[in-house]
C-alpha positions as CSV (number, residue, x, y, z in Angstrom):
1,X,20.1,-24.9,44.8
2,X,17.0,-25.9,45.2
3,X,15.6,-25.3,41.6
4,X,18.3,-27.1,40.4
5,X,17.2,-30.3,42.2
6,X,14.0,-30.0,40.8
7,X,15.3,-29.2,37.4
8,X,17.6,-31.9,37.7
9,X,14.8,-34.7,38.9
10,X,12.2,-33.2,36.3
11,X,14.8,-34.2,33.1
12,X,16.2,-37.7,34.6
13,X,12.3,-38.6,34.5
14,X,11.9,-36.9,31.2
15,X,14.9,-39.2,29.7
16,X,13.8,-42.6,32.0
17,X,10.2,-42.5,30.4
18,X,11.6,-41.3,26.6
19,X,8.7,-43.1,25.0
20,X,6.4,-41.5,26.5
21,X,8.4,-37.9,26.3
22,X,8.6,-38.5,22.3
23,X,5.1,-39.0,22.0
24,X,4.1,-35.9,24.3
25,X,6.9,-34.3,21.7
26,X,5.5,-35.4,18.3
27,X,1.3,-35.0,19.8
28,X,2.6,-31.3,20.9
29,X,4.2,-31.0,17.4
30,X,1.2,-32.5,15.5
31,X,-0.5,-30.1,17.1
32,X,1.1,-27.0,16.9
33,X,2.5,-27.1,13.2
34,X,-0.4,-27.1,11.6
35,X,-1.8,-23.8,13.6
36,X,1.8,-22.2,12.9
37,X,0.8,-22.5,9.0
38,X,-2.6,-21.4,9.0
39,X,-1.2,-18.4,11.8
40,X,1.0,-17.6,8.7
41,X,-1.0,-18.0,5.8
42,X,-3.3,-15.6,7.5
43,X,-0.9,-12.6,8.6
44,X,1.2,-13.5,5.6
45,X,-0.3,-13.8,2.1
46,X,-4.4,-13.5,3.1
47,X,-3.4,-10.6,5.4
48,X,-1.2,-9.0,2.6
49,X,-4.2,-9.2,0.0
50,X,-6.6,-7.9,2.1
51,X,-4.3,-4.9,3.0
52,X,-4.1,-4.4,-1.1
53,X,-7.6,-4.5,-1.5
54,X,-8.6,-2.0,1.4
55,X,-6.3,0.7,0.0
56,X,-6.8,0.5,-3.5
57,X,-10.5,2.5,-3.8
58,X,-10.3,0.9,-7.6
59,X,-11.4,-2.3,-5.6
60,X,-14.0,-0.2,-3.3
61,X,-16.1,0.9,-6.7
62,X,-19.6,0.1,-7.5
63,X,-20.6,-0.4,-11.0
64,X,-24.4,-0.7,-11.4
65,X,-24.9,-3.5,-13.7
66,X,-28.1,-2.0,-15.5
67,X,-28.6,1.6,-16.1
68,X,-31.7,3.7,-14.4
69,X,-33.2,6.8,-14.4
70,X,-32.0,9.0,-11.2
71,X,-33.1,12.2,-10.0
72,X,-30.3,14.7,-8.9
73,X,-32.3,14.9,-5.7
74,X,-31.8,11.0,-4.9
75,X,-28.1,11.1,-5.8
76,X,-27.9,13.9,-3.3
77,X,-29.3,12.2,-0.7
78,X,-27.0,9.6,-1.7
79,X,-23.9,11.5,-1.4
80,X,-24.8,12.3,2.0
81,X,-24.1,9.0,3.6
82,X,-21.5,8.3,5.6
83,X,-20.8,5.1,3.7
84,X,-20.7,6.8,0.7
85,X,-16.8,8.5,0.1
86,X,-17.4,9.7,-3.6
87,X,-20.4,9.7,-6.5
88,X,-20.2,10.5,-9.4
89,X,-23.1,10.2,-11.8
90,X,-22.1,8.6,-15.0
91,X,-23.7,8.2,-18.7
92,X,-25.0,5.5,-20.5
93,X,-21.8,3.6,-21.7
94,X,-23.1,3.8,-25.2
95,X,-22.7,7.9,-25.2
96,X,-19.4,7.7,-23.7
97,X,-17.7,5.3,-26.0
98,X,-15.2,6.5,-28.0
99,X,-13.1,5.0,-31.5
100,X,-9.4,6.4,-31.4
101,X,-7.1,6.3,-34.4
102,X,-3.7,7.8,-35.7
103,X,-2.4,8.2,-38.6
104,X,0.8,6.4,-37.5
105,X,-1.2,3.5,-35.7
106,X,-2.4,0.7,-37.6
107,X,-5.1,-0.2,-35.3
108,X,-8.6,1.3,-34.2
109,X,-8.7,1.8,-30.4
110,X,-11.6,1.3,-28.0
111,X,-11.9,4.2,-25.2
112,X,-14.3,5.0,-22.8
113,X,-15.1,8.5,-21.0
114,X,-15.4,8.7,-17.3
115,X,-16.7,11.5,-15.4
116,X,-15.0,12.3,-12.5
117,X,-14.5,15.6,-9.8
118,X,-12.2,16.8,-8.1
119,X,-12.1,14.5,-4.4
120,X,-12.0,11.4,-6.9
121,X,-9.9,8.8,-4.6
122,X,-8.4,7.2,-7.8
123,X,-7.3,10.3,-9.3
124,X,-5.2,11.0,-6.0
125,X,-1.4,12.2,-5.9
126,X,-2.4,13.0,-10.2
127,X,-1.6,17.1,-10.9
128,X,-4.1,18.4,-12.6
C-alpha cells in the first residue's frame, strides 16, 4: 500500500513538471545512445574481426623483409621461446620460385615453394 503511494506521488510529479521530465528523457537518451553504438561496434564487427584474426595463424606469420645469414644454432635458440609456436627456416625466394606450364593451359604460372614440418598450424586438419 504504501509503495503504491509513493509510486503513485513519484509519476503525478513526473507528469506535472513534463518539461523538465522530457529533457531528463532526451539528456538520458543523448547520452546513452551513442555508448549503445560504440558498445556494439566493439562486441559486434571490431570484436568479430579480431576473433578472425587471432585464430587464423596465416595472420600470426612473420615474413622477414630482407634475407640473412642464420646459424642453425640461433634458429634453435629461437624455436625455444615460448612466444615462438612454429619456425621454419626458409630459402632465398629466388631458389624457390618456380614457372608452371601445361600443355592444355595457355598461360605460364608463377609458384613459389614453401618449406614446412609437420606441427605447421596452417597445414592443420590437411591429411598428409
Amino acid at each position: 500500500m504504501r509503495i503504491f503511494k509513493v509510486l503513485r506521488l513519484a509519476t503525478r510529479d513526473y507528469l506535472h513538471e513534463w518539461q523538465m521530465s522530457g529533457c531528463f528523457v532526451l539528456a538520458l537518451a543523448a547520452v546513452l545512445g551513442p555508448m549503445l553504438v560504440l558498445f556494439g561496434l566493439k562486441f559486434g564487427i571490431v570484436g568479430g574481426m579480431l576473433d578472425q584474426l587471432i585464430q587464423d595463424p596465416a595472420n600470426r606469420e612473420i615474413r622477414p623483409v630482407g634475407s640473412g645469414r642464420y646459424t642453425a644454432a640461433w634458429l634453435a635458440e629461437l624455436r625455444q621461446r615460448p612466444d615462438v609456436a612454429f619456425l621454419v627456416p626458409r630459402t632465398r625466394s629466388i631458389a624457390a620460385t618456380l614457372q608452371l606450364k601445361s600443355e592444355q593451359a595457355d598461360r605460364i604460372i608463377d609458384a613459389e615453394m614453401l618449406p614446412s614440418d609437420r606441427k605447421d598450424p596452417l597445414l592443420e586438419g590437411i591429411p598428409e
